[in-house]
N, C-alpha and C positions, 0 to 999 in steps of 0.2 A: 700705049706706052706708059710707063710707070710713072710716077711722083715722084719727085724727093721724099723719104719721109722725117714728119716732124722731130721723130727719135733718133737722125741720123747720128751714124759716126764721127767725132770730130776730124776736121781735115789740118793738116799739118801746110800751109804753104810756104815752105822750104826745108830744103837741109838742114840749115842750124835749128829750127826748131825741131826736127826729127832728134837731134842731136841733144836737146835741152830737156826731150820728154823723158829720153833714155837716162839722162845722166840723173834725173830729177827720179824716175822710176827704180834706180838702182840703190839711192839712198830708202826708198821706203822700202825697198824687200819686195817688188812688183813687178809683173810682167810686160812686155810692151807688144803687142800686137800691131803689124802695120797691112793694110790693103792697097798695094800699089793697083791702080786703075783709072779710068777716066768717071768722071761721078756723071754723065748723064749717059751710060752705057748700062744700058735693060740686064744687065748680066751682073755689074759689079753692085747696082741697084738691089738687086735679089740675095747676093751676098752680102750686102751690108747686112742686111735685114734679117739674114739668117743669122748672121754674127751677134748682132744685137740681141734676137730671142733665146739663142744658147745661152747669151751671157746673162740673163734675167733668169732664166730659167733653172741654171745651176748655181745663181748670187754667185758670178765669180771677180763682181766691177771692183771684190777690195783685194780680189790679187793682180787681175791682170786691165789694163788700159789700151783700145783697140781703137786706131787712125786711119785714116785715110788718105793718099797721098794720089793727087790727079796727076798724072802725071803728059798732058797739054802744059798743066800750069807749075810744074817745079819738077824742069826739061833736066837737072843736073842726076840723077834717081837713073834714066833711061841709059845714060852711059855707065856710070859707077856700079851698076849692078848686070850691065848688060839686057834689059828689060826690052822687051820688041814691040813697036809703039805701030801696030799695024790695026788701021782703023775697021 
């Protein structure tokens, strides 16, 4: 089974902060990436991780900012977007 890794994505726990990164990201001219998932699922582990090295790889951390959002733990995400929480 995978690790967390040390270089993870920041994880956003809640709505209003979803909402603080975006309005904070619009003032600077930035992009907001979000990965709705559960963070110790082997699969959204591998994308973070893949998200992380595209974005090292092409320097893109000064346009765009990329989250994580568990969505076990900020349950409001699964209705509001209709998101299917099947383990």
């Amino acid at each position: 089974m995978l690790e967390p890794s040390s270089r993870a994505l920041p994880s956003l726990p809640s709505a209003t902060w979803l909402d603080e990164c975006l309005l904070s990201a619009r003032t600077q001219n930035r992009v907001v990436g979000v990965r709705f998932g559960r963070t110790a699922d082997p699969l959204c582990m591998e994308a973070d991780e893949a998200l992380r090295d595209a974005m090292d790889s092409l320097k893109m951390e000064e346009l765009l900012t990329m989250y994580t959002v568990d969505l076990d733990e900020v349950t409001e995400f699964t209705y509001m977007y209709e998101l299917r929480t099947s383990s």
